[in-house]
Every structure is written in structure tokens, then in C-alpha cells.
C-alpha positions as CSV (number, residue, x, y, z in Angstrom):
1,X,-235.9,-54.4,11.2
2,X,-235.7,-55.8,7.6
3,X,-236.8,-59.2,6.2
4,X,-234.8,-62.3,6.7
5,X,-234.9,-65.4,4.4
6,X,-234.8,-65.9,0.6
7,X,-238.0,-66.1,-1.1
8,X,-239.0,-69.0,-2.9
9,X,-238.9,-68.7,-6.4
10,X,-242.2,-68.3,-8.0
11,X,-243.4,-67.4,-11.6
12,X,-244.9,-63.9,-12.0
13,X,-243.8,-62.7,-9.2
14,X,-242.6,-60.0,-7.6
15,X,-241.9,-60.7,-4.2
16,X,-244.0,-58.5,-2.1
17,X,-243.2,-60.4,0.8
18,X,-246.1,-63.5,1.3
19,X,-244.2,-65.9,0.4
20,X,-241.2,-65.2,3.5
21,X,-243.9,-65.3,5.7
22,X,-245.0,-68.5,7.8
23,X,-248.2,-69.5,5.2
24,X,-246.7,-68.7,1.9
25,X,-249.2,-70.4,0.1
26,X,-251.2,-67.7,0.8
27,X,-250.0,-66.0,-2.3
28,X,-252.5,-68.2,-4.1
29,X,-255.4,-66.3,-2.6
30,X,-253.5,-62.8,-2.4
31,X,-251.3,-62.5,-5.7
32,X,-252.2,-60.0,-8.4
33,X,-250.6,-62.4,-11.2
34,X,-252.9,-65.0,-10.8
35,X,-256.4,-64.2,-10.8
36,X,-257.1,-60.2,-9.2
37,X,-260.5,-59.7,-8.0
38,X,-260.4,-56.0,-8.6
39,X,-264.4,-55.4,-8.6
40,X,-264.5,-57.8,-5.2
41,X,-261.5,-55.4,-3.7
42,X,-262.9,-52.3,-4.5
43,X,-266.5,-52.9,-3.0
44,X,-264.5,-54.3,-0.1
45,X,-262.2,-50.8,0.3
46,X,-263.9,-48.3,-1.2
47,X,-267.7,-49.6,-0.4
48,X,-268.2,-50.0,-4.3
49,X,-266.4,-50.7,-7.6
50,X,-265.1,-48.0,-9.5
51,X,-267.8,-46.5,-12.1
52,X,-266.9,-46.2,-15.8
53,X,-269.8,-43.9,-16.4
54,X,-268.2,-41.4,-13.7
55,X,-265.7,-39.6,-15.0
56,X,-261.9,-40.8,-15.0
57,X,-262.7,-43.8,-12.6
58,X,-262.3,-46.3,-15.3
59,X,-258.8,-44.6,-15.7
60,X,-257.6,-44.5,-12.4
61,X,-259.9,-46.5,-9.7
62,X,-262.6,-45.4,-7.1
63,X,-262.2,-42.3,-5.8
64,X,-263.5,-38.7,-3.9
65,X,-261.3,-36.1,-5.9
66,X,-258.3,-35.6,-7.2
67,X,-255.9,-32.6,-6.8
68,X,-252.7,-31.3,-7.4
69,X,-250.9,-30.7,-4.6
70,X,-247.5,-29.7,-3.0
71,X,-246.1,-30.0,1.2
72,X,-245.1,-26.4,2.3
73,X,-242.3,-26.7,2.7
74,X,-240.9,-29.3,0.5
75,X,-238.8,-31.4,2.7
76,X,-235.2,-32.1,2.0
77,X,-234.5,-35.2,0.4
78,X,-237.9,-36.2,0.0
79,X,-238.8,-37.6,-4.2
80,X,-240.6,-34.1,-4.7
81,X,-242.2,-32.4,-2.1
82,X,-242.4,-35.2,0.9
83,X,-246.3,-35.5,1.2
84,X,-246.1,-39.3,1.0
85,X,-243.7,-39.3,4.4
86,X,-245.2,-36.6,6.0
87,X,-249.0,-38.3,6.1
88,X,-246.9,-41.1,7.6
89,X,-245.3,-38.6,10.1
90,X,-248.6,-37.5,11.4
91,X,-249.8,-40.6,11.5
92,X,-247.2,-41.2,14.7
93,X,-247.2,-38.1,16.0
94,X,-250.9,-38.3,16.0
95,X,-250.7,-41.5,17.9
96,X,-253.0,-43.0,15.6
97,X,-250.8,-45.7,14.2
98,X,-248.0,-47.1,16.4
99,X,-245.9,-48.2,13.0
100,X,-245.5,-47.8,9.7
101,X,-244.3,-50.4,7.6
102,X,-242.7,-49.0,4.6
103,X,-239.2,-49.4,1.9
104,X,-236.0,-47.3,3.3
105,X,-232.6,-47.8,1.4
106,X,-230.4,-50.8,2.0
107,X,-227.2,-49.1,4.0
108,X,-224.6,-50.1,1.4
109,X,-226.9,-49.4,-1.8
110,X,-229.0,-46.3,-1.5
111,X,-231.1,-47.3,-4.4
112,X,-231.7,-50.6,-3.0
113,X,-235.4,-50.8,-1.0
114,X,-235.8,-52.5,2.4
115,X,-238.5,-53.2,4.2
116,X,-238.9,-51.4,7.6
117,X,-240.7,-50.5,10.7
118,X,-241.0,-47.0,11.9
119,X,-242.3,-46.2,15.3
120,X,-241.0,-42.6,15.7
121,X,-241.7,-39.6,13.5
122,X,-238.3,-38.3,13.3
123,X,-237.4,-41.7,11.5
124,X,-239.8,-41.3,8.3
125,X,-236.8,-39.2,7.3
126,X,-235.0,-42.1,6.1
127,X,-238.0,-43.5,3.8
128,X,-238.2,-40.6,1.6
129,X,-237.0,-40.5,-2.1
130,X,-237.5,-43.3,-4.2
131,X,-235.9,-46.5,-4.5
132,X,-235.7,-49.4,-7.5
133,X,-236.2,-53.1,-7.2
134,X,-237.8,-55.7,-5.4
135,X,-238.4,-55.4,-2.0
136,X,-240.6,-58.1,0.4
137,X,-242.6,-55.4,2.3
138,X,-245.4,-57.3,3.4
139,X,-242.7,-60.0,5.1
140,X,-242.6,-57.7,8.1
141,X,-246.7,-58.2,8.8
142,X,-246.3,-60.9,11.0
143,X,-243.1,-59.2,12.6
144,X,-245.3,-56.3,13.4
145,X,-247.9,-58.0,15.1
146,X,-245.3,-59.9,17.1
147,X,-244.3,-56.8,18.5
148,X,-247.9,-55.8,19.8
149,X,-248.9,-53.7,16.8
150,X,-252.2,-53.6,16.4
151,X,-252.9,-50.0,14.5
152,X,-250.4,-49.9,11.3
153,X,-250.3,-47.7,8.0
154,X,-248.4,-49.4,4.9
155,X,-247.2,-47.2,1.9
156,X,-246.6,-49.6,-0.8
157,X,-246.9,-50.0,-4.6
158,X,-250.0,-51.4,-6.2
159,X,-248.9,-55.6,-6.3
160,X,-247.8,-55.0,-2.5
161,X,-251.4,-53.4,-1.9
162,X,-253.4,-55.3,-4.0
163,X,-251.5,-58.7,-1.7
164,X,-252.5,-56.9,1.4
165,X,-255.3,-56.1,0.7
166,X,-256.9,-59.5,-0.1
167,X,-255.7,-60.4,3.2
168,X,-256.6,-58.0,5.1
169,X,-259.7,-59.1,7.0
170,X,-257.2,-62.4,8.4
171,X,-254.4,-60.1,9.4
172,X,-255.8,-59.1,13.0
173,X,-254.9,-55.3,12.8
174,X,-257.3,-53.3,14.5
175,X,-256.9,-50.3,12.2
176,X,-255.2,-49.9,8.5
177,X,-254.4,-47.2,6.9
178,X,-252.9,-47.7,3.2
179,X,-250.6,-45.0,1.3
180,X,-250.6,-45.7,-2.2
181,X,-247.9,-44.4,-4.3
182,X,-248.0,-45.4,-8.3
183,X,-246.1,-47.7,-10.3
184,X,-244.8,-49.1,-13.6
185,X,-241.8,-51.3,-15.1
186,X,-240.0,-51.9,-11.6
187,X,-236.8,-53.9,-12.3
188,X,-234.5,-55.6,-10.2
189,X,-232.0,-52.6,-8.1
190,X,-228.9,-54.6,-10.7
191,X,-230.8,-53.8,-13.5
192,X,-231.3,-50.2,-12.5
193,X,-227.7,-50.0,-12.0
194,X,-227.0,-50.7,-15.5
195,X,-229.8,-48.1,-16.7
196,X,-227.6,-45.6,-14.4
197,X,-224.7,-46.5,-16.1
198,X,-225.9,-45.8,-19.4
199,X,-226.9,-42.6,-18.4
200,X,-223.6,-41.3,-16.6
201,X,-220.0,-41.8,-16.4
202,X,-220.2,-41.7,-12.5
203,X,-223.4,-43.4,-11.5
204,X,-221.9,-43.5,-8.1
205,X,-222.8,-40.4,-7.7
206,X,-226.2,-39.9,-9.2
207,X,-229.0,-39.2,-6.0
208,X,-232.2,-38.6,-7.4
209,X,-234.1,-39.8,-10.9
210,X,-237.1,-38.8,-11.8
211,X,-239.5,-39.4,-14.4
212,X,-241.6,-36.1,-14.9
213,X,-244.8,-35.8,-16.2
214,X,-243.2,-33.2,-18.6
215,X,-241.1,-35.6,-20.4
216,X,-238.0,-35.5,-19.3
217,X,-235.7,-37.6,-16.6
218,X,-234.6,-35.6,-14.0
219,X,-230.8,-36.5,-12.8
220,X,-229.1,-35.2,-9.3
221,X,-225.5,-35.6,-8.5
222,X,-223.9,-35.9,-5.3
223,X,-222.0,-32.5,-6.4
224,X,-224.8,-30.4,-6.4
225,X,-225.5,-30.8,-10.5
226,X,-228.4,-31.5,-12.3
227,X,-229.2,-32.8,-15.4
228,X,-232.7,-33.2,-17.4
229,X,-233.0,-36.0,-20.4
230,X,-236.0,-35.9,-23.0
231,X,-237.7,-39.2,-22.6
232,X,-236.7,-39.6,-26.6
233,X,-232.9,-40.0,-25.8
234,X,-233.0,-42.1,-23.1
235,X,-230.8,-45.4,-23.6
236,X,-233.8,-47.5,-23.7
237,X,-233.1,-49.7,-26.8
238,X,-229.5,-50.4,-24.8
239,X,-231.4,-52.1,-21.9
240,X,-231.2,-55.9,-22.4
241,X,-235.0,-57.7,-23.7
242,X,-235.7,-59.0,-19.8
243,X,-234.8,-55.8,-18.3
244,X,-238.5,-54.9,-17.4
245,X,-239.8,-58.0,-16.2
246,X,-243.3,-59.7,-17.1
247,X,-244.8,-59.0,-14.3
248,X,-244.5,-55.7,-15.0
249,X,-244.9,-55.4,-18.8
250,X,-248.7,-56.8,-17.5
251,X,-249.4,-55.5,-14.2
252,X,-253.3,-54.2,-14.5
253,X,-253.4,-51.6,-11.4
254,X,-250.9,-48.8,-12.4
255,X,-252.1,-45.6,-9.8
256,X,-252.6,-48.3,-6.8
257,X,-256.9,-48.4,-6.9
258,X,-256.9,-50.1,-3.5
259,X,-255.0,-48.0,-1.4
260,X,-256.8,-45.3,0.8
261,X,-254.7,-42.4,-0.7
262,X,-253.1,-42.2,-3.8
263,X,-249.9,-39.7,-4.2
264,X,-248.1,-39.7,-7.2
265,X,-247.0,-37.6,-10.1
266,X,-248.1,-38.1,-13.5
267,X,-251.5,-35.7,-13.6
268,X,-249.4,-33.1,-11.2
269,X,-247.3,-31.4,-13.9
270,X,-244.5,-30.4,-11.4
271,X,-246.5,-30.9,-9.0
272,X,-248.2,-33.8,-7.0
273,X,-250.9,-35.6,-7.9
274,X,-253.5,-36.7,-4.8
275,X,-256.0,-39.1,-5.3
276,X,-258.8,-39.0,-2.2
277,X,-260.1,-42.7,-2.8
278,X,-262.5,-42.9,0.5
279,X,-263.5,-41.7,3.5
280,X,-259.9,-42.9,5.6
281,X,-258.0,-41.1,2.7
282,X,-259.8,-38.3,2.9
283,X,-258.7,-38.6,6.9
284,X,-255.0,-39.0,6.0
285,X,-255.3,-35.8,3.8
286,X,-256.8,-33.8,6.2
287,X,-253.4,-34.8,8.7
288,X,-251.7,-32.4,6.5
289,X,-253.6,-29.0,7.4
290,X,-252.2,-26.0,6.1
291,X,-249.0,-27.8,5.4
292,X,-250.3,-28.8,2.2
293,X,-251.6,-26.6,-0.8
294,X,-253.8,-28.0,-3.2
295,X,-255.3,-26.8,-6.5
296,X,-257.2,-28.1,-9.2
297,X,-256.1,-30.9,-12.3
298,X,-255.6,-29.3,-15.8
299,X,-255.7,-32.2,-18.7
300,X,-254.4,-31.0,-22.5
301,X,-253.2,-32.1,-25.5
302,X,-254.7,-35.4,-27.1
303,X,-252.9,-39.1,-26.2
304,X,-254.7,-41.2,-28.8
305,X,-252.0,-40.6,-31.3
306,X,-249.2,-41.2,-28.6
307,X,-251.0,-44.1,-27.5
308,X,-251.2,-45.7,-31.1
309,X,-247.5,-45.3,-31.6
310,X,-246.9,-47.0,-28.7
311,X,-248.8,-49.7,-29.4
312,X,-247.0,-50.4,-32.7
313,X,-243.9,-50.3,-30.9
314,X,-245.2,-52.9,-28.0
315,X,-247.2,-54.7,-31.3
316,X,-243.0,-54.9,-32.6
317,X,-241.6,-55.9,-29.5
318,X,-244.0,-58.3,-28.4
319,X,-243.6,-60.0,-31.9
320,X,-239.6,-60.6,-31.1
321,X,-239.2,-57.6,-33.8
322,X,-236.1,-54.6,-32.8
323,X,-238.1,-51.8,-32.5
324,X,-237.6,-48.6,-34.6
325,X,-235.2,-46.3,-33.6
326,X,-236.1,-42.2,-34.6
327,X,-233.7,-40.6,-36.2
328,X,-231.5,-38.4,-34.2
329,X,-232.6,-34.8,-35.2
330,X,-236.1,-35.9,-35.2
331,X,-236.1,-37.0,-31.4
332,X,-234.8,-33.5,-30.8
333,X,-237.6,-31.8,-32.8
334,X,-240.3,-34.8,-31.0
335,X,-238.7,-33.7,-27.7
336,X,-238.9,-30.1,-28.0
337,X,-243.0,-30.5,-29.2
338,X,-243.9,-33.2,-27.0
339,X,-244.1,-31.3,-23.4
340,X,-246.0,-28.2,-25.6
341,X,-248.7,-30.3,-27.8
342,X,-248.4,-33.5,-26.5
343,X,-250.8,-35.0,-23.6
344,X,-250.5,-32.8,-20.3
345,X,-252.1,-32.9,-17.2
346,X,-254.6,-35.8,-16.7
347,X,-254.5,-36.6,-20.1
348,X,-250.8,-37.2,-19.6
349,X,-252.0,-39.7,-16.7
350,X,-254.9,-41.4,-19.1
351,X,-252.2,-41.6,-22.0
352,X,-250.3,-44.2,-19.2
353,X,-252.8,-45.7,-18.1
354,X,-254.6,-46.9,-21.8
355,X,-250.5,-48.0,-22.7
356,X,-250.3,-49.6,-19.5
357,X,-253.3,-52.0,-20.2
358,X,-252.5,-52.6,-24.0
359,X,-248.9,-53.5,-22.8
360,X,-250.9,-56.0,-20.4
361,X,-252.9,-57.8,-23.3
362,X,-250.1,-57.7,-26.1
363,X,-247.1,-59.4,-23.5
364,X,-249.7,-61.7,-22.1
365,X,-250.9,-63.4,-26.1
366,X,-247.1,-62.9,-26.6
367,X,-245.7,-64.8,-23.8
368,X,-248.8,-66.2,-21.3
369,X,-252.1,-66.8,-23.1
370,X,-253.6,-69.2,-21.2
371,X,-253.4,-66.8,-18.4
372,X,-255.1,-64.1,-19.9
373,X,-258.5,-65.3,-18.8
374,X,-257.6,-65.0,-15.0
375,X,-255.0,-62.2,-15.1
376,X,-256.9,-59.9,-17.5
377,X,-259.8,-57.9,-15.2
378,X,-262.8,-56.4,-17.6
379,X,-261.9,-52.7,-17.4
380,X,-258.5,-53.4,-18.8
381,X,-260.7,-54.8,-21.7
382,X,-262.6,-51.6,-21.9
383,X,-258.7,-49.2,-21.8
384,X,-258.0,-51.0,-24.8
385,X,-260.9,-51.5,-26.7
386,X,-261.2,-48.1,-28.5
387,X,-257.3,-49.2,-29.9
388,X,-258.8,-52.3,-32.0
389,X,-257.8,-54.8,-29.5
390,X,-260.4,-57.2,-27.9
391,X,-260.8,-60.4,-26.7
392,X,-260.2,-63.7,-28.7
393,X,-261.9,-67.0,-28.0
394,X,-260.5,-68.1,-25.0
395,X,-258.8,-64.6,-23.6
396,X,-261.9,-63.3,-21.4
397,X,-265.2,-64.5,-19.9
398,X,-267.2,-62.2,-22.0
399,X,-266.9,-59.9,-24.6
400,X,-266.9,-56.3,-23.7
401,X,-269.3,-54.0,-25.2
């Protein structure tokens, strides 16, 4: 099943799927772009905001404890080891969910993501490895209760999580489970095609990308080859200005604080990284047994002086300025220090998280200041603070200590 009719277009928006369904305007209530509620939300899933005094939660949300982990044994095709897809597995086999509402690829355009409905096991197969662009997953919520479904998980990214989960208590479901996954600068699947292009000769046959928490872009070819980039020579002054959207360039929730489970990469260092968020994540973890072997976070290296650069670089390109190119045979030398001195481990994950937010504030004065008021939460305020930047008259309610 995939989602039928265009979406309306709407500012800020990147179609998680409210707006194809039959009361669009709920998106006023439900969008992260307009005025997020994450202290409201959090109480709501979590039983209580997150607490900046306890470590990491201003970073990364609520939660019971983080891990590293990795699925034994790492399923084929899956984006690295298949945990995501195989708590979604267990879910069905379980019988404790009769579908799962999640992205597989479009038939013609394996990096395209559809929306789907999975009611067998041996189908998750199809929804692993990742997928780029916009996708309306949360069009397929009123399909699913047509159909009788009454116990659902969703595994979505954090503006399709945040949507559902302002809606949640209206939607009917007796039980919810939600399987966060993080996210940052999603583009349209065209876009992405270009970025492939830049990056290979014969993007028709690149299979996997991956961004790795030890600085480098992973590449897989249909041939069997592989091929790893330095974050420092990727094409990214080639990409065209609108490339990464708004939306994007200010989204506030990078690591998915509202979902139940958390499973991404960027604290995991080849690994994955597992965030336990409350006491229904903690029951999607447990689906995983033996299968799963986790061990504890390491965090090294220092991000402030990453952080700063970036910030003059966003400071450049927010002002309509080209941003600075390195020279060549210094990118090699940067490239070669970064994954050995550079931020590791969950200060890796911090370091994207503080650029994330100062992204947030320098696009919005840039392109969106009256918005900043509503779109700008206080713990974004806080990320940033310790960089120079803080509110103008005008930006936030109050001004943060």
C-alpha cells in the first residue's frame, strides 16, 4: 500500500504525510515548523521533560541509557547491522503489533522512500537500508485503521514523529509503539541523485551510502566494490544553495526525542548507537534477546573547536557569502587527524547536535525571523549559548540563563 494524492504545498514543510490525509489542517496543531511543544511532548511520552542537569539529556532528549550495540548476525542488506528492522520483526512475530507502518523503496528508484504497511515478518526485509527524500508516512494512518488495525508500531524520522506524536491521543490505536531512527539535511530523492553523481561516474550502480561517525562516506557498488570518502572531499560546495532545504537547515530534534527507541549511528563508532527513552523502548529492546550485543558509549576528543569552525562557515553561508574552500593537501592532512583527535564517540554525537541547533538560529535570522519566537524551543537556546549566540529582542520568550 503506498500513499495516493499530491500533497498540498505548504511552507516549511516536509511532507510527513497530514496533509494527504482527510483533515489536513491538522498540521496546524501537529507540525514541527510551526510552533513544537517539545517540553509538553516529552512529559506526554516519556512521563517528564528531558533534564539538563542529568547528563547528555539536554543533548539528545529523555532517556534510560544509551548503548552501543550491534544484531548478531548483521542481516544482509540492512543500513548496518538490521536492529531497526528486526525490533519491527519481532514486533509481528510477537503478535504484539498487527502492522508496521514504515518507508520501503519506490520499485523503479531504490533510493526513493515509500510509505508501507507490513503485516508479515518476512516482509521487513524490504524496509531495510536507508532511503533519501520525502516520503508522506503518516498518510497511511487512516488507511491502517481502515483495515482494523488497532496495535501499530511506526519507525520514522523525527518531523514524522514529532507529527504523530501530537496527534496521538485522537488517532484511536489501542497501542503504539515508535522506532526512532535519527536525522539531518534530508533533500528531495532528485537532489540526492545529483549528490550521487558527483560522487561516481555510474551512480546507477551505487547501493549503499553511509555517513560514519568516523568521518568518512561509505560507498557500495552493485559489483561488489567499495569505496570510503573523508568528509573533507566530499563535493559539497558543488551542491546548488537550495539543496538542503529550510526545513532542514532548522529542524530542532536531530536523534528523534519522542520516539520510544532511538537507533542510530553517530555515538556508535562502527557500531550502533541505542537510545532506551522509556519504559516501551526498553520493551522493544528487550524483543531482541541474545540477538543483540551491547556494550558501553566511549566519548573523546574535544568538539568546541569543530563546532566554532562550523559556525563561521554557517555565519558565511547564512550571510549569502561562498564559503571557504581548504586547500587541497590540507583537507588530506585535516582528514587523516580528524578520526584520531577529533571528537569520537558521544562527543562526536554532541559535536552534531550543538551544529545542528546553531544552524537552526543562524538560517532562521537569515531567512525567517519572525518565526523564530515559535519555532525556536528553549534547549536549543541553551546548545548554543556557550558559542556567543543568544536571543535578540523579539527571537525568544525569555532570555536563557
Amino acid at each position: 500500500m503506498t500513499a495516493g494524492q499530491a500533497a498540498p504545498h505548504r511552507h516549511l514543510c516536509t511532507d510527513c504525510g497530514i496533509s494527504r490525509t482527510n483533515a489536513p489542517k491538522r498540521c496546524g496543531q501537529a507540525c514541527q515548523f510551526i510552533k513544537p511543544d517539545y517540553n509538553r511532548l516529552e512529559t506526554a511520552v516519556h512521563g517528564r521533560p528531558r533534564d539538563p542537569s542529568r547528563s547528555d539529556e539536554l543533548f539528545f532528549g529523555p532517556f534510560q541509557r544509551m548503548v552501543k550495540a550491534v544484531l548478531q548476525p548483521a542481516r544482509a542488506g540492512a543500513q548496518w547491522s538490521g536492529i531497526t528492522t528486526r525490533i519491527a520483526e519481532r514486533l509481528l512475530e510477537t503478535g504484539q503489533v498487527q502492522a508496521v507502518l514504515t518507508m520501503a523503496p519506490d520499485p523503479d528508484d531504490r533510493w526513493r522512500p515509500v510509505p508501507v504497511l507490513i503485516t508479515q515478518s518476512a516482509d521487513m526485509a524490504r524496509a531495510r537500508g536507508m532511503r533519501m527524500g520525502y516520503a508522506p508516512l503518516l498518510s497511511l494512518l487512516e488507511p491502517a485503521r481502515a483495515q482494523g488495525y488497532r496495535r501499530l508500531a511506526v519507525i520514522g524520522i523525527p518531523c514524522q514523529v514529532y507529527a504523530l506524536r501530537a496527534l496521538e491521543q485522537s488517532l484511536g490505536f489501542e497501542r503504539l509503539y515508535v522506532i526512532g531512527t535519527p536525522c539531518s539535511d534530508n533533500t528531495s530523492t532528485e537532489n540526492f541523485h545529483q549528490f550521487l553523481a558527483l560522487l561516481s561516474d555510474a551512480p546507477e550502480t551505487i547501493t549503499y551510502l553511509e555517513f560514519r561517525a568516523d568521518y568518512h562516506v561509505e560507498l557500495r557498488f552493485s559489483d561488489g566494490r567499495r569505496k570510503i570518502i573523508p568528509f573533507l572531499q566530499l563535493p559539497i560546495s558543488k551542491l546548488p544553495p537550495d539543496f538542503f532545504p529550510l526545513t532542514c537547515r532548522t529542524c530542532v530534534d536531530y536523534t528523534n526525542v519522542l520516539a520510544d527507541i532511538t537507533i542510530g549511528y553517530m555515538a556508535g563508532q562502527g557500531e550502533q548507537w541505542m537510545i532506551v527513552r522509556n519504559a516501551r523502548g526498553a520493551e522493544l529492546a528487550d524483543l531482541l534477546g541474545d540477538e543483540v550485543k551491547t556494550t558501553p558509549l566511549q566519548s573523546a576528543g574535544k568538539r568546541q573547536g569543530a563546532v566554532k569552525g562550523f559556525m563561521a562557515n554557517t555565519e558565511r553561508a547564512a550571510g549569502g557569502l561562498p564559503l571557504r574552500r581548504m586547500p587541497g593537501l590540507l583537507r588530506h592532512i585535516v582528514g587523516w587527524l580528524m578520526p584520531r583527535i577529533g571528537p569520537r564517540g558521544l562527543e562526536f554525537a554532541r559535536t552534531r547536535v550543538e551544529m545542528k541547533a546553531i544552524e537552526t538560529v543562524l538560517h532562521l535570522r537569515r531567512a525567517e525571523p519572525a518565526r523564530m519566537k515559535s519555532m525556536i524551543p528553549d534547549h536549543v537556546w541553551r546548545l548554543v549559548a556557550p558559542y556567543g549566540l543568544t536571543p535578540k529582542p523579539g527571537e525568544s520568550d525569555r532570555t536563557i540563563d
